[in-house]
C-alpha positions in Angstrom: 84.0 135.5 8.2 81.8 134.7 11.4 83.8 134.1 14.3 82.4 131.0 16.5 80.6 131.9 19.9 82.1 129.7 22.7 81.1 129.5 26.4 83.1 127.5 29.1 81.3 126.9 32.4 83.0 128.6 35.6 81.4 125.6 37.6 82.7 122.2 36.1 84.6 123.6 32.6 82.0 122.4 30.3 82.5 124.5 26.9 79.8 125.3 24.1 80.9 126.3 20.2 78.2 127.6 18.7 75.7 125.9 21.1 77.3 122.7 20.9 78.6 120.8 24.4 81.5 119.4 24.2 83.5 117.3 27.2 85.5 119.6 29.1 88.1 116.8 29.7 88.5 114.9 26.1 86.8 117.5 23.7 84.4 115.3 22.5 80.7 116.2 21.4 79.1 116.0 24.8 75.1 116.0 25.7 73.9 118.6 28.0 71.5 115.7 29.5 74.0 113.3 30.2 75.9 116.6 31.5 73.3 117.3 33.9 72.8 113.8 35.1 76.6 113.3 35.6 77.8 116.9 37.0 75.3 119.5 37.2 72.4 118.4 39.3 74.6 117.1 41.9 77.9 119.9 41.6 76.0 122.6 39.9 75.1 126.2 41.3 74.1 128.9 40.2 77.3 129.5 38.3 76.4 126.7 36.0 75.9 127.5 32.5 74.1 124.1 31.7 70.8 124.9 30.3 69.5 121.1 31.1 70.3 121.8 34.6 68.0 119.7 36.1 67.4 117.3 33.5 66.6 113.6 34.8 66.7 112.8 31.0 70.8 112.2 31.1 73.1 109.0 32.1 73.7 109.8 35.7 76.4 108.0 38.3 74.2 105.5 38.9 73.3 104.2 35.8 76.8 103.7 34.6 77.8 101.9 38.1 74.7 99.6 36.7 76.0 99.2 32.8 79.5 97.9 34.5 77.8 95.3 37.8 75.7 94.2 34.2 78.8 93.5 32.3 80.4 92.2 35.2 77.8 89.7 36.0 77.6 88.7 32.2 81.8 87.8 32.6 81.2 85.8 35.4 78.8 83.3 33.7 
């Protein structure tokens, strides 16, 4: 039987099984892109464990702020 290989991030609590993220906070399948773009570029250090660190290829802040003025603009038609 093969144990699973899991690594949490010290920085932000990020946690990989078996070279999968998942969401520190729910659990659920994460993306290391989205990851970086959300936490790691802006809160990351050196301590990060994130190998897209650095990634512009993620959702960031800015884009969901964007998704929601969209959808709030299409409720006020």
């Amino acid at each position: 039987m093969q144990m699973s290989q899991t690594k949490t991030c010290p920085k932000c609590g990020a946690t990989w099984v078996d070279g999968q993220h998942y969401w520190s906070g729910t659990g659920a399948l994460g993306n290391e892109d989205d990851l970086a773009g959300l936490v790691c570029n802006k809160l990351g250090n050196d301590d990060c464990i994130n190998p897209k660190r650095g990634s512009e290829e993620g959702i960031t802040w800015a884009d969901r702020l964007d998704s929601l003025n969209k959808k709030q603009n299409e409720l006020d038609l």
